[in-house]
Structure formats: structure tokens, C-alpha cells
C-alpha positions in Angstrom: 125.5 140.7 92.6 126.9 141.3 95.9 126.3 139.7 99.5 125.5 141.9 101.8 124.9 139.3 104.9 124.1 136.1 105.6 122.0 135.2 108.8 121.8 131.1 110.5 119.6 130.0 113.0 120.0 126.7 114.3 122.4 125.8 111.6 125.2 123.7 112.4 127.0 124.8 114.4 125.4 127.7 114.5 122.6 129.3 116.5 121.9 132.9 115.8 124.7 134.0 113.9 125.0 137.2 111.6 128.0 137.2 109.0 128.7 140.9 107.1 130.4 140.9 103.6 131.5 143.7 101.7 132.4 144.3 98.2 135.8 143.4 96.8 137.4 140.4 98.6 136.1 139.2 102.2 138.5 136.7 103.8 136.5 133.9 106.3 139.6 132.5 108.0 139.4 129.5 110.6 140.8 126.5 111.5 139.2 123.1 110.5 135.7 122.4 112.5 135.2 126.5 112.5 132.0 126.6 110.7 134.0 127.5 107.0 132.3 123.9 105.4 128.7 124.9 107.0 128.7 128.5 105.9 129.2 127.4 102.0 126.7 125.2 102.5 124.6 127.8 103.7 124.6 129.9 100.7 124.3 126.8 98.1 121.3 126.1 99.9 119.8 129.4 100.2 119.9 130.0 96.7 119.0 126.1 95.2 117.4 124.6 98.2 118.4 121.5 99.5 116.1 120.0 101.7 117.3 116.5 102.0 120.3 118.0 104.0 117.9 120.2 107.0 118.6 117.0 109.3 122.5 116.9 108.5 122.6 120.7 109.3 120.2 121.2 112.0 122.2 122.2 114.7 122.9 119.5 117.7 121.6 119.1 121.1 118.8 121.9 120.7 115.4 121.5 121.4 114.3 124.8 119.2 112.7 123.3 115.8 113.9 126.6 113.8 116.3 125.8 111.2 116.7 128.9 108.8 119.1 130.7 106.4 118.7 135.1 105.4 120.4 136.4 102.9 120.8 139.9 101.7 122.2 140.8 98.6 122.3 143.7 96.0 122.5 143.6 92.1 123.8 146.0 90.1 121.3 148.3 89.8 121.4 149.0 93.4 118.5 147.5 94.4 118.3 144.9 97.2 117.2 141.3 98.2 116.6 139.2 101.1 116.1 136.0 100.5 114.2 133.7 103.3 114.7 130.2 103.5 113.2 127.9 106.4 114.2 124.2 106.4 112.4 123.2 109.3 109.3 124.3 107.2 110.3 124.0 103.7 109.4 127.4 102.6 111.3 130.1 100.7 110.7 133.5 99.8 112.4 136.0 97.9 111.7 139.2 98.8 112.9 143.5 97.8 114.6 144.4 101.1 113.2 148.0 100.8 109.2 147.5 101.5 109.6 143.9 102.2 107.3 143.3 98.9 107.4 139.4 98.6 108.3 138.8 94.5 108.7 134.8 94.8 107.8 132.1 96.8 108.4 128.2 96.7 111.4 126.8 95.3 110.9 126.5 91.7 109.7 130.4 91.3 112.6 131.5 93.8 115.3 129.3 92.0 114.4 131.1 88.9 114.1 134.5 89.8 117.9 133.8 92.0 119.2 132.2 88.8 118.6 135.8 86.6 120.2 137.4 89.8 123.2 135.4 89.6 123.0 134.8 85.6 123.7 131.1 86.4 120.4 128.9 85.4 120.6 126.3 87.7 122.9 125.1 90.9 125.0 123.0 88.2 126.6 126.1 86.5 126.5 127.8 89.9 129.0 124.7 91.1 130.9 124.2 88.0 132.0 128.2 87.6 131.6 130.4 90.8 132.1 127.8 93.2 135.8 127.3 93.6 136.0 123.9 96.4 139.9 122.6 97.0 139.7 118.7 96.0 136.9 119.7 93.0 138.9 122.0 90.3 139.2 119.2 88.1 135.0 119.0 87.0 135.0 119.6 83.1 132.2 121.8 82.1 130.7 119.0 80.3 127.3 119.6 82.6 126.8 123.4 82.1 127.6 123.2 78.2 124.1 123.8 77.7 124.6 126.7 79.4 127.6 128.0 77.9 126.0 127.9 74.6 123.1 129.3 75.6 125.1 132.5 76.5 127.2 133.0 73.6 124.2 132.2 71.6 122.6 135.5 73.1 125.9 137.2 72.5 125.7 136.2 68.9 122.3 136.7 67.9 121.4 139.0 70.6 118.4 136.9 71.7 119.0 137.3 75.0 117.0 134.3 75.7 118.8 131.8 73.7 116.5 130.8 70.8 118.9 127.9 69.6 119.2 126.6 73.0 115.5 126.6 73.7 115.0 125.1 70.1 117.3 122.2 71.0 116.0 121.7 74.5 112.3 122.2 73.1 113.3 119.5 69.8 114.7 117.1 72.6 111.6 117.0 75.0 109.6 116.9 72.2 111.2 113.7 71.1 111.5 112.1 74.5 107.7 112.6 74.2 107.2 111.1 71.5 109.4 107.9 71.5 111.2 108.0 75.5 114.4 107.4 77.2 116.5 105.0 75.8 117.7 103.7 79.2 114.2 102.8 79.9 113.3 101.3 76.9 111.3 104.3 75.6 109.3 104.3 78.8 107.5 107.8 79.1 107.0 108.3 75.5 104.0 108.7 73.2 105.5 105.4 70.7 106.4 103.6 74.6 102.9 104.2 75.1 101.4 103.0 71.8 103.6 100.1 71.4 103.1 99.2 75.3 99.4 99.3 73.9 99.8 97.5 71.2 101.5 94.7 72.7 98.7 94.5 75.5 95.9 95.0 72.8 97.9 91.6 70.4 98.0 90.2 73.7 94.1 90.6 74.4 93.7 89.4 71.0 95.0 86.5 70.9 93.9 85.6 74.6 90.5 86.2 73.3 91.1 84.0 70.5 92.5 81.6 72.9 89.7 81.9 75.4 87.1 81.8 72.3 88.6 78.0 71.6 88.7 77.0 75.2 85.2 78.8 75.4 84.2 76.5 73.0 85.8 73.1 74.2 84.4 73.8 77.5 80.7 74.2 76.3 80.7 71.2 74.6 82.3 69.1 77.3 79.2 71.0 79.6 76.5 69.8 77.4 78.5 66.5 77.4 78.6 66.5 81.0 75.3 67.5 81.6 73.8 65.2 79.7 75.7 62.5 81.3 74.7 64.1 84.6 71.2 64.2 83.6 71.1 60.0 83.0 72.9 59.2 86.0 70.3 61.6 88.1 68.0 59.9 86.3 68.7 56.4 87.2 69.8 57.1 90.5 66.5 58.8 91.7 64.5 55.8 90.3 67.0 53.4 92.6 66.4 56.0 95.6 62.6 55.6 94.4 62.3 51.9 94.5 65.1 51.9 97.7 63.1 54.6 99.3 59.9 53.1 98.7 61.0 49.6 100.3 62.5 51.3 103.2 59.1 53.9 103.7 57.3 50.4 104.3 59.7 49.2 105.9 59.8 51.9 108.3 55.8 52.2 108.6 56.0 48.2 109.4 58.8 48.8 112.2 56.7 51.6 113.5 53.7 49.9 113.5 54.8 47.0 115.0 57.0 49.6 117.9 53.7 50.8 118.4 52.0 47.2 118.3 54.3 45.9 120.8 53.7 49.5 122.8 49.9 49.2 122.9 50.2 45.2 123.8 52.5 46.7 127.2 50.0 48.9 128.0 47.2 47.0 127.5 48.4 44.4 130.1 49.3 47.2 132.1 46.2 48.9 132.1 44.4 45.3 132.6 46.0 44.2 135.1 45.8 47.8 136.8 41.7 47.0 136.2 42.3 43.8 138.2 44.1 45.3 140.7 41.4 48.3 141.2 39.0 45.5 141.1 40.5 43.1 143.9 41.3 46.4 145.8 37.4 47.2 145.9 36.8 43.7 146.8 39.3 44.1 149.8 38.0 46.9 150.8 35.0 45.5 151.2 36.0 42.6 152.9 37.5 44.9 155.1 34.7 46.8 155.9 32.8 43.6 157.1 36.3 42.8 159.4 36.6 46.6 160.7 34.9 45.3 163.8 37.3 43.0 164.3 39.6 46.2 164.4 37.5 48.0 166.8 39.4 47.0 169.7 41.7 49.4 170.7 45.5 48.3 170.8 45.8 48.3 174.1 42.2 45.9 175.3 43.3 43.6 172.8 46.7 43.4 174.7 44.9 43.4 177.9 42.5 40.7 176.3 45.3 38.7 175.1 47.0 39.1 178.3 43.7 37.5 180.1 43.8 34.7 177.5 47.3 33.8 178.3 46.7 34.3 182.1 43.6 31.8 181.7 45.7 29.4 179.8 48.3 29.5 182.4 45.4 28.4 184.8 43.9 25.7 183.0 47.6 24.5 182.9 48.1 24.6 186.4 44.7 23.7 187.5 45.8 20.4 184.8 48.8 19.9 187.5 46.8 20.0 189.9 44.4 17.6 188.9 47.4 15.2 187.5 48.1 14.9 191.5 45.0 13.3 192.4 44.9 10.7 189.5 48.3 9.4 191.4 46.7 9.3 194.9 44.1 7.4 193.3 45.8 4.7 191.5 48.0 4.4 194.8 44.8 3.7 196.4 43.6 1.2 194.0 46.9 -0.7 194.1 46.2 -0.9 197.7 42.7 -1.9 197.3 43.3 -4.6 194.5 46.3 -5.8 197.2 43.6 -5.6 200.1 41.2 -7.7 197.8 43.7 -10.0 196.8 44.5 -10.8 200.7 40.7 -10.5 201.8 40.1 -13.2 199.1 42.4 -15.1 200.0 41.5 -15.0 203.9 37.7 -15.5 203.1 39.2 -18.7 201.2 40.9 -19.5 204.0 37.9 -19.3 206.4 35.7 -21.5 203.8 38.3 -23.9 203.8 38.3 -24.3 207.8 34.8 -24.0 207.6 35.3 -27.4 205.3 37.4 -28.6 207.1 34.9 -28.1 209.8 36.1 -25.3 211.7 33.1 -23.6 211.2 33.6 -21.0 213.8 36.8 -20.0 213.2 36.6 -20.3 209.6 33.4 -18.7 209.7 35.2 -16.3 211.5 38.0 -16.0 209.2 35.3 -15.7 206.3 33.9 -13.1 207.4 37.0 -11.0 208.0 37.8 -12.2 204.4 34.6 -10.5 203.0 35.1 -7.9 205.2 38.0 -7.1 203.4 37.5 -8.1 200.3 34.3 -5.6 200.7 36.7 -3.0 202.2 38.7 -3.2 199.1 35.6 -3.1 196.2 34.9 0.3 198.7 38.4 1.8 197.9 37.9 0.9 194.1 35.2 2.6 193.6 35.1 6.1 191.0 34.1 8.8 193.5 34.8 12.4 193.8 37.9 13.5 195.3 36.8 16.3 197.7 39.0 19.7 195.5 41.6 20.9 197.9 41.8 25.0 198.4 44.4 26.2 195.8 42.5 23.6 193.0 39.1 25.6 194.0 41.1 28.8 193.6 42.9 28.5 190.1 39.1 27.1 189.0 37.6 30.2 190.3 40.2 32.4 188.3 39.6 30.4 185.1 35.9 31.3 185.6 36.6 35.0 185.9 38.6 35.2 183.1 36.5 33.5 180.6 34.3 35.3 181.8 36.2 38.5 181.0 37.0 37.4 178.0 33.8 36.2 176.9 32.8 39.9 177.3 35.6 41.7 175.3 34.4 38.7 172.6 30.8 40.5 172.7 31.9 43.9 171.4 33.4 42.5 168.2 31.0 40.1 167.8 32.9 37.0 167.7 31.3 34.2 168.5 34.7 32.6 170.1 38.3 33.7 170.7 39.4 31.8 167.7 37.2 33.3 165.3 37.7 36.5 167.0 41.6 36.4 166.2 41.0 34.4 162.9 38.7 37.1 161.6 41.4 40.0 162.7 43.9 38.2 160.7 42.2 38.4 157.8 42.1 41.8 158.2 45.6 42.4 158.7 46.2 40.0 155.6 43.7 41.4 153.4 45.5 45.5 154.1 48.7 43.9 153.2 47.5 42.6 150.4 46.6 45.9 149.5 49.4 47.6 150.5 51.3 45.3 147.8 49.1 45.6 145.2 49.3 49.3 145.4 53.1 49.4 145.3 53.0 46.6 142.0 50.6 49.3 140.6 53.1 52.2 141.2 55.8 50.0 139.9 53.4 49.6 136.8 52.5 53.3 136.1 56.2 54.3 136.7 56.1 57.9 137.7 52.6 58.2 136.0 49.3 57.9 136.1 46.2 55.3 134.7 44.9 58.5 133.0 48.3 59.1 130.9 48.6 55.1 130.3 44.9 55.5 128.8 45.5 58.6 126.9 48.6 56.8 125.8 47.2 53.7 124.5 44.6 55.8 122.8 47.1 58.0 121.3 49.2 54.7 119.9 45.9 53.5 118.5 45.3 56.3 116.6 49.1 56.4 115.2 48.7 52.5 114.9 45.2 53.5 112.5 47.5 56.0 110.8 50.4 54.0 110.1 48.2 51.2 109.0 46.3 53.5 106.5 49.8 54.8 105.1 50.7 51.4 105.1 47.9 50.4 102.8 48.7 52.8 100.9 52.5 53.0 100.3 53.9 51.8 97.2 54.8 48.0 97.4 57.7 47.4 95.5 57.9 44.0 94.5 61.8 43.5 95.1 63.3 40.5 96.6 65.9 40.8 99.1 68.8 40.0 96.5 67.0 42.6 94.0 66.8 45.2 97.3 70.5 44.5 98.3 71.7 45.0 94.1 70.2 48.1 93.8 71.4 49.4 97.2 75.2 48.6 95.5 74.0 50.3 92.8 73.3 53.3 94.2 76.4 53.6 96.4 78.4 53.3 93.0 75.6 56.1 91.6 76.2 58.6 94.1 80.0 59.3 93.8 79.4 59.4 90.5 76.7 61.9 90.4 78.3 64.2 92.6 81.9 63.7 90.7 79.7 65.2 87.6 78.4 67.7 89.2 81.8 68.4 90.1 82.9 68.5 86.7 79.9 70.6 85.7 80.8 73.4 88.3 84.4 73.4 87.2 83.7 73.9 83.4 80.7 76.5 84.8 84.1 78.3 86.8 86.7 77.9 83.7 84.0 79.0 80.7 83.2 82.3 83.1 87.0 82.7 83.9 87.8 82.4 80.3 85.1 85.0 79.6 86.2 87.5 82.0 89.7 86.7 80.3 88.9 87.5 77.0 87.5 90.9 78.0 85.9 92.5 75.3 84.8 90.7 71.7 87.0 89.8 69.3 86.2 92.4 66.8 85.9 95.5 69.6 90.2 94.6 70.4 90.9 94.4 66.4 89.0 97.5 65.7 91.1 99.2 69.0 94.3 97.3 67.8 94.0 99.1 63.9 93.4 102.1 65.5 96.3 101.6 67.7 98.7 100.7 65.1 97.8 104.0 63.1 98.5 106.1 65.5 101.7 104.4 66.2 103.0 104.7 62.5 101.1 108.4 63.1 104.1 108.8 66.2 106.9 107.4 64.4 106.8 109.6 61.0 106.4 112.8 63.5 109.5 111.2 65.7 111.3 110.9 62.5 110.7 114.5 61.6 111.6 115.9 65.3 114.4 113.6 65.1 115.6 115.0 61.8 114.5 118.8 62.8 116.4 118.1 66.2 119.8 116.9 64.3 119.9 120.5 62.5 119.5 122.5 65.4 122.1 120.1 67.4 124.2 121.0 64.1 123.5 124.5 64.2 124.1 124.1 68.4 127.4 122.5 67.2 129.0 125.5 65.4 128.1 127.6 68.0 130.3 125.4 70.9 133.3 125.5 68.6 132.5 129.3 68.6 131.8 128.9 72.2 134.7 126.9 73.1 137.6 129.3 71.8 136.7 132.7 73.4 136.7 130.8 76.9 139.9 128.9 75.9 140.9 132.2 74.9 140.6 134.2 78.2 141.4 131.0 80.5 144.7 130.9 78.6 145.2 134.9 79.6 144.3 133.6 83.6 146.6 130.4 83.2 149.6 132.4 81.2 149.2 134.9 84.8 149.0 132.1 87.0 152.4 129.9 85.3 154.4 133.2 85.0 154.3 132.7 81.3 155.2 129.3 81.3 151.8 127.7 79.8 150.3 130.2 77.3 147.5 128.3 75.5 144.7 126.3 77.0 142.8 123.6 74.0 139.0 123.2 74.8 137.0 121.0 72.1 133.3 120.9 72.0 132.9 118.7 75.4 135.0 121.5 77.2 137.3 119.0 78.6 141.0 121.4 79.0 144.2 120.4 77.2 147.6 122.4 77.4 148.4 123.4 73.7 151.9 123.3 73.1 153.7 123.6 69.5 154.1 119.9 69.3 151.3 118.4 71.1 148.4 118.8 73.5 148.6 117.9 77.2 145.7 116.4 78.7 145.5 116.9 82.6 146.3 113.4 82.9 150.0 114.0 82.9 150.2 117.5 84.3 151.1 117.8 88.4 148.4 118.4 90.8 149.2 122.0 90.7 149.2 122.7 87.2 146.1 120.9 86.5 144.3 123.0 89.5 145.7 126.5 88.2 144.5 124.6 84.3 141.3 124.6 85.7 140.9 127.0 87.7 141.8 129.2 84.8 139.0 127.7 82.9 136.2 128.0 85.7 137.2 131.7 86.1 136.8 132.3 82.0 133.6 130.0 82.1 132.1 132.0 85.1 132.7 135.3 83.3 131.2 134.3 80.0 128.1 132.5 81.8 127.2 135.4 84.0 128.0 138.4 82.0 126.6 141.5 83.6 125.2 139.6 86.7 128.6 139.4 88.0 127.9 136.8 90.7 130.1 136.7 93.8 133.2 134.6 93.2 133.1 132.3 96.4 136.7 130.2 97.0 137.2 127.5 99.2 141.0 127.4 99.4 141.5 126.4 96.2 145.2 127.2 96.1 146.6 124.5 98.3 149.1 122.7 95.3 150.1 126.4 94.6 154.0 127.2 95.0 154.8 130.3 96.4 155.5 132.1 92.9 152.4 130.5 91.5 150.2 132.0 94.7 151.9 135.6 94.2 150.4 135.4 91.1 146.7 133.9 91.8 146.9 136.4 94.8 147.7 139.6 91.8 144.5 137.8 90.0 142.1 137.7 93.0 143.1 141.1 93.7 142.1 142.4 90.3 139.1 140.7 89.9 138.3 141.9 93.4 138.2 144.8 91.7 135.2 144.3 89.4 133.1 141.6 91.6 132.8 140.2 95.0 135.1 137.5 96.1 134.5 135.4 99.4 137.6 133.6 100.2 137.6 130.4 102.5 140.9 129.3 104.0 142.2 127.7 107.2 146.0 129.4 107.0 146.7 132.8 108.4 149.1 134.0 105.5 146.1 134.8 103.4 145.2 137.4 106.3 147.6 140.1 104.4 146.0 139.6 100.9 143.7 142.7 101.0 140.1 142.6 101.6 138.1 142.4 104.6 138.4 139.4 107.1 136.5 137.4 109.0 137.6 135.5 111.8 136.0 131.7 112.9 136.9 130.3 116.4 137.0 126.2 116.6 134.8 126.7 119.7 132.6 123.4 121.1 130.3 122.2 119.1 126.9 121.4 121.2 126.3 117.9 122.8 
């Protein structure tokens, strides 16, 4: 195989590059950060994929999701490839460059048709032969020993496909079927499986056994329990009976007696509103008969009243004046009585001259005597003092008004001014009265009305009837008050107890079906699946033991073939390394794990105490004989990553002479950072540092 060119987009530090290679040796020079690192990686990724890495290698700072690889190639038969690889996408396609006809996609069907190309199986081999890295020389070829023997298999028996190889790997997976990994415990095996079954299945078993002897504790502690739940129910509904019953009465006599006591307020409400309605009438009638007492406007009673009180002002005054003449009157008596007194007392005088015989003058002086003493009886005597003006008046004005007023008496029909006003009283009294009577009644009624208070009272009647029917008729428990107050202790202790075995009862319900979803199938369905079980696992192991024993022979036969493997690539490493030393290190030990030794006529020399050098050129000696054995006529591309760093200058004369000769029969594509290697002849290719992109 030869690459022609290989095309990146977006990778690293790449954006649309185009590399050309030609046959023979192609030198990629550049200092460190040039793109040498990300242009190996390229190709291991074009050809075995490696997806986990599109991030690392997407190129920076760009905004363009394309991140791609092209490679073209030719094998030996002239014909050409490009191969397609899209990160960003995770597609591949292989493809004949000449008529673009697509012979591969994916990356299980490209990898294999690129592994004939190269005649390297898988990226492993492809590492641990072609790929020459500074820093990774020293790998053993432990991993590709399958594929070592594999191709000197083919050589030897011409199978081309490596029969024993195929046998082996065939033998191996066919055990790992059949009894696992050993670092998992036989996990992913046919026996893993069986035992893992029959483990579970012993496990079922003997939690079905388990559950079958809980199952049956747990039904007989239910029938226990519900029997015991049964009695207590029992007994505790006849002490609810007997409590109920005695509280039912109870209830019907507190109701009936509510009600009672209900129908007894309204009753005196509703009587006393009939003697209300009744006295109410009776005022009103009353009050008809004194409405013409009221029939005197507001303002003729005033004037009315005024008269009376003008009248009575008269007769007060006319009493004054009147109280005047009384004391003229007893002034003139006091006079007259004096005037009798003296007049008396003269006539005496006159009698007692006339006696003493002065009958002239005492007849004279007896006469004036009785003229005086007549004089005086005049004044005494009860006559009529003539009324003076203003007396005459205020009599006059006491007529008028009584008169008056005896007229306003006429139109109410008074037969006086006392009865008039005594009468009108009433009437004011009795619509007070009324008035009060009708504001006790709304009191009484309280925001309703008579009618409701009747339908009421008939309404409590007829609950009172009911009450006292269900009353007659409810069961009348004989129980004292200390019998009533036991059995109400009673049943507080009942109830927690009921309800603590119900409790219980719904628990072993819960356990007996969570035991019975536990035990899964019966008893006899997991033993009959458990022998079946078991024979096929004894079935397993007598067919592992026979792959086992099969796969030993062809590990045997496998065996003779590595030590035939293992000296023709000792052989023609030990021709590279004998080149390489100048002569000084002619034999190169490999043993059936392909781990290099330097045979000398004492001893062997592990690369343990060989220099850096020595051991690189050891194994780079080895990879070159490997690669050549591995490929055969595929003659992959020989790609070199400055792998001759620990090289002295005689020792890199002489791995240039080898490069140059194999340069000769293959391609070569030489990474290196140092400018000497630009003489070595081949065609180079220069990397600038350049910036990579923010």
C-alpha cells in the first residue's frame, strides 16, 4: 500500500489542508507545535476510527462544524482508494477512487476491508509493527501474538485465513460462552447464567418454603384473631345496644321536654297576645265612644282652654274685689257697735236724769241715745253694697266666657268642663295604653308574626305527639345509673380493643398476601424448574469440559507454531539489529510471549540492562521483522515518528542505509523535528510553527 494524499478539514490545527506523498521515503519536517503529532493522528484515525478524540482535534476558535479526514492510497495491484472519514458525523466510507463506487461503509465494515489493505487486522498490530513513535519502541508484541501466529500459520499450511487461529479464537469464545470471564466471576456465560439461576431458583425455594410456614402461622393467628375480634364485636355492640338504647330515651325525653318547655313559651305568648288583642278591641272601643271628646280641633281646645283660664283669672279678681267690701263693712260695723255702745250709754244717761228728775233734759238726752243707738242697729244691718264699675265689669266678662265656654262644651257633648277634660283624658290614656301594649306585643313576636307563633306551636305539637309515640315505644332498658355508668367503662375499654384487633387482623391480611406474592409460584412449579435447571447446568459443564479440553490442543498445536513463529522474526530482527550495531550485537532471543533478549555466547540480555539506545535499535529491529512477517505482500507504509533520537552518529549512518533500502521496496513517512534528516533521500515536506487559532 502506498499513500497517495491525505486531506484535513477543521483538524487541529488545520483547516483545509492537502498533504502529497510519494513512494519510497517522504520526510515531514517541522519544529515542535507544526502539526507533525496531529497529522499521525490523522491517519490512525482514518483507518481505525477514533471518535472519542473529534473534540480533542476539532480545530479551535471556528465556528464551521466540519471536522473530516480523505485519504487516498493505492495497493499493489494498482488500483486506488479514498477513504472518507467525518468526525463531526461519525460516518466513514471506503470508496475505489476511479468511479467513486462506495465498497464499505460504517466502521466495522471499513476497518475490515482497510485491515486486508494494510494486512494488519486490527489498530493493535497496526501500532505495535508499522507505527514507529519515539518514547514507545519498547512495547513487546505480546498484544499482536495472535496475530503473528495467525500469519505464519497461513505461511505453513497455506490457509490463508489461519485455520488454527480461528480454531483457537472460535474454542475460546465458545468457552467464555459457556462458563464466562473469570474476572467477573463467569458473568456472561451459559454455566454464569444457569448457576445465577440456580441460585435464584434455591433461593425461591426455600423463600417459598419459608413463606409457606409463615403462611401458615399467620392463618392461624387470623382465625385466632378473628375469632377474638368476633366476641369482642359481639359484646361491645350489645353494650352500644343497651348504652344506645338508654341514651335514644334519653334523648326523646330531652327533646320532648325542649319542646315541652317550647310549646309552654308560646302558649303564654300566644295567650297573652289573645289578651292583648282582646284589651286592644276593648280600647278601641272605648275610644270610639271618647272620639268626640277628640273632635275639637288643637287649636279651639287651646283657645277653649285659654277662655277657661281667662275666666278663672276673673273670678279671682272679681274675688279681690269682693274681699274689699267685706273690709269696708266690718269697719262700719265696728263703728256701728261703737256708735251703739255710746248711744246706749247716752239713752242711759238721759233715763237716769229723767230719774233723777230731769225729765227734759234727760228726756232729751234719751232720745238722742235712741237716736243713736237706732243709728247704729241701721249701720249693722246685712244690705247690698251698691257693685262699683270695674266689679260690674270683670262680672260681665265671667258671664261672657262661660258663656263661651259653655258653647265649645255643646259640640263634644260634655255636660261640664270637667267631664269634658276628664273624658279626653281617658282618651289619651286609653291610646297610650295601646300604644304599649302594641310595642310588649312586638317585643313578644320578636321579628315575627302571631301566624308563625301558631304554626309554630302546632308544629312542636305535632313533634311533641311524635316524640311521645317514639317514646312509648323505645326500648326501656332497665339499668340503674351505677349499671349505666359500668357499662359506659366497659365500652371505652371495648373499643380500643376492638379496633387494636382489627388492627391486628389487617396486618396478618398485609403479611399473609405479602408472603404470598413472596413465595411466587408453588412449591412444586420452582422444584420442577430448579431439576430442570440443574440438568442443564451439569448439561453446560460436561460440554465446557470438552471445549476446555478441545481448546488446550489447539492452544498446544498454537504453541508449536509461536516457537516456529518466534525464530524466523528473531531471525531477520537479528539481520536489522547486526546492521544497526555495526556487528556488534548479532542475535536477538524471542520466546513464545515475544518479549526481546540479546543472545550472547554466555547469557541473554534482557532490555533491562541494555542503554536507551540499544534497547530502541533492539526493538526497533524487532518491529521492522514483525511488520514484515505480519503484512507480507500488503506491504503497508512504514510511518516513523523520530524514532532515532538515542541513536549515535555511527548507529544513525546505519539506520539511515536501512531506511534507505527498505525505501526501496515500501513507502516510508518519516516524522522529525531536526533538519539533518533533510539530506537522507526521499521527498520532503516542510511544517511552519505558525499560530494556532484563538
Amino acid at each position: 500500500m502506498r499513500i497517495n494524499a491525505i486531506e484535513l478539514t477543521n483538524f487541529g490545527k488545520f483547516s483545509k489542508t492537502k498533504i502529497g506523498l510519494g513512494s519510497g521515503l517522504n520526510l515531514i519536517l517541522g519544529p515542535n507545535e507544526a502539526g507533525k503529532s496531529t497529522i499521525q493522528t490523522a491517519l490512525k484515525t482514518a483507518f481505525f476510527g477514533e471518535r472519542k478524540a473529534h473534540e480533542r482535534w476539532k480545530r479551535w476558535g471556528t465556528e464551521n462544524p466540519e471536522c473530516s479526514i480523505v485519504v487516498d492510497y493505492e495497493l499493489p495491484d494498482g488500483a486506488t482508494w479514498t477513504l472518507r472519514r467525518d468526525l463531526a458525523k461519525n460516518e466513514v466510507q471506503l470508496a475505489q477512487t476511479a468511479g467513486g463506487e462506495v465498497l464499505a461503509k460504517g466502521p466495522t465494515n471499513v476497518s475490515k476491508l482497510v485491515g486486508e489493505h494494510l494486512g494488519l487486522d486490527n489498530a493493535d498490530t497496526f501500532l505495535n509493527t508499522v507505527f514507529v513513535c519515539s518514547g514507545e519502541l519498547a512495547n513487546d508484541l505480546g498484544s499482536i501474538a495472535a496475530s503473528l501466529r495467525a500469519r505464519v500459520e497461513a505461511i505453513l499450511v497455506g490457509s490463508g485465513g489461519g485455520s488454527i487461529t480461528k480454531a483457537t479464537k472460535d474454542m475460546d469464545a465458545r468457552y467464555k460462552r459457556l462458563v464466562g470471564t473469570v474476572s467477573q466471576g463467569g458473568a456472561g456465560g451459559t454455566m454464569g447464567e444457569l448457576l445465577a439461576q440456580e441460585k435464584k431458583l434455591k433461593a425461591d425455594l426455600a423463600q417459598a418454603e419459608q413463606a409457606s410456614q409463615l403462611r401458615k402461622e399467620y392463618v392461624d393467628q387470623l382465625e385466632q384473631t378473628k375469632e377474638t375480634l368476633a366476641a369482642k364485636e359481639k359484646r361491645l355492640n350489645l353494650v352500644k345496644g343497651l348504652i344506645d338504647a338508654v341514651q335514644s330515651r334519653l334523648t326523646i325525653e330531652d327533646q320532648l321536654e325542649k319542646k315541652s318547655a317550647r310549646r309552654k313559651k308560646l302558649r303564654l305568648k300566644i295567650e297573652r297576645l289573645k289578651t292583648d288583642s282582646d284589651r286592644i278591641e276593648s280600647i278601641n272601643v272605648e275610644m270610639d265612644k271618647l272620639a268626640k271628646y277628640q273632635g275639637v280641633s288643637a287649636l279651639d281646645a287651646a283657645a277653649l282652654q285659654n277662655k277657661i283660664d281667662m275666666r278663672n283669672e276673673k273670678q279671682i279678681e272679681l274675688t279681690a274685689a269682693n274681699d274689699g267690701g267685706r273690709v269696708e263693712a266690718a269697719a262700719r260695723a265696728r263703728s256701728s257697735l261703737i256708735a251703739l255702745i255710746v248711744s246706749a250709754t247716752v239713752g242711759l244717761a238721759g233715763l237716769v236724769l229723767i230719774g233723777l228728775g230731769q225729765t227734759i233734759p234727760g228726756a232729751l238726752v234719751f232720745v238722742i241715745g235712741l237716736a243713736g243707738v237706732a243709728a247704729g242697729f241701721w249701720m249693722r244691718r246685712p244690705g247690698v253694697r251698691a257693685p262699683d264699675d270695674r266689679s260690674l265689669y270683670i262680672h260681665n266678662e265671667i258671664k261672657r266666657l262661660e258663656s263661651d265656654i259653655k258653647e265649645a262644651l255643646q259640640t263634644t257633648g260634655a255636660t261640664d268642663l270637667d267631664s269634658f277634660f276628664s273624658q279626653q283624658n281617658r282618651h289619651e290614656s286609653l291610646a297610650k295604653e295601646k300604644a304599649n301594649i302594641k310595642h310588649a306585643g312586638s317585643i313578644i313576636l320578636e321579628d315575627t308574626s302571631e301566624e308563625a307563633l301558631n304554626k309554630e306551636f302546632d308544629e312542636l305539637l305535632d313533634q311533641s305527639q311524635v316524640l311521645g309515640r317514639q317514646l312509648k315505644t323505645a326500648t326501656s332498658a332497665d339499668l340503674s345509673t351505677e349499671e349505666i355508668f359500668a357499662h359506659e367503662r366497659e365500652l371505652s375499654y371495648l373499643k380500643p380493643e376492638v379496633d387494636s384487633l382489627k388492627q391486628q387482623h389487617d396486618k396478618l391480611v398485609g403479611r399473609l398476601a405479602s408472603h404470598s406474592e413472596l413465595a411466587g409460584a408453588p412449591i412444586s412449579d420452582i422444584q420442577a424448574e430448579l431439576n430442570y435447571v440443574s440438568e442443564r447446568l451439569a448439561a453446560t459443564e460436561r460440554h465446557a469440559r470438552a471445549t476446555a479440553m478441545a481448546s488446550e490442543e489447539i492452544s498446544r498445536i498454537a504453541t508449536e507454531i509461536s516457537h516456529q513463529v518466534a525464530p524466523q522474526i528473531a531471525g531477520d530482527a537479528s539481520d536489522y539489529l547486526t546492521k544497526l550495531t555495526n556487528g556488534r550485537y548479532k542475535k536477538i532471543g524471542l520466546g513464545v510471549t515475544f518479549a526481546p533478549t540479546l543472545v550472547g555466547e554466555s547469557r541473554e540480555l534482557g532490555t533491562a540492562v541494555l542503554s536507551t539506545g540499544t534497547a530502541d535499535q533492539l526493538y526497533f529491529a524487532v518491529r521492522l521483522a514483525a511488520a514484515d512477517l505480519i503484512s507480507g505482500d500488503a506491504c503497508p507504509p512504514l510511518i516513523l515518528d523520530d524514532p532515532f533520537v538515542y541513536f549515535d552518529a555511527d548507529r544513525l549512518a546505519a539506520a539511515r542505509d536501512i531506511v534507505k533500502s527498505l525505501a526501496a521496496k515500501k513507502q516510508i513517512i518519516f516524522f522529525a523535528h531536526r533538519d539533518e534528516y533533510a539530506d537522507w533521500p526521499g521527498q520532503v515536506v516542510k511544517l511552519e510553527t505558525g499560530d494556532r487559532p484563538n
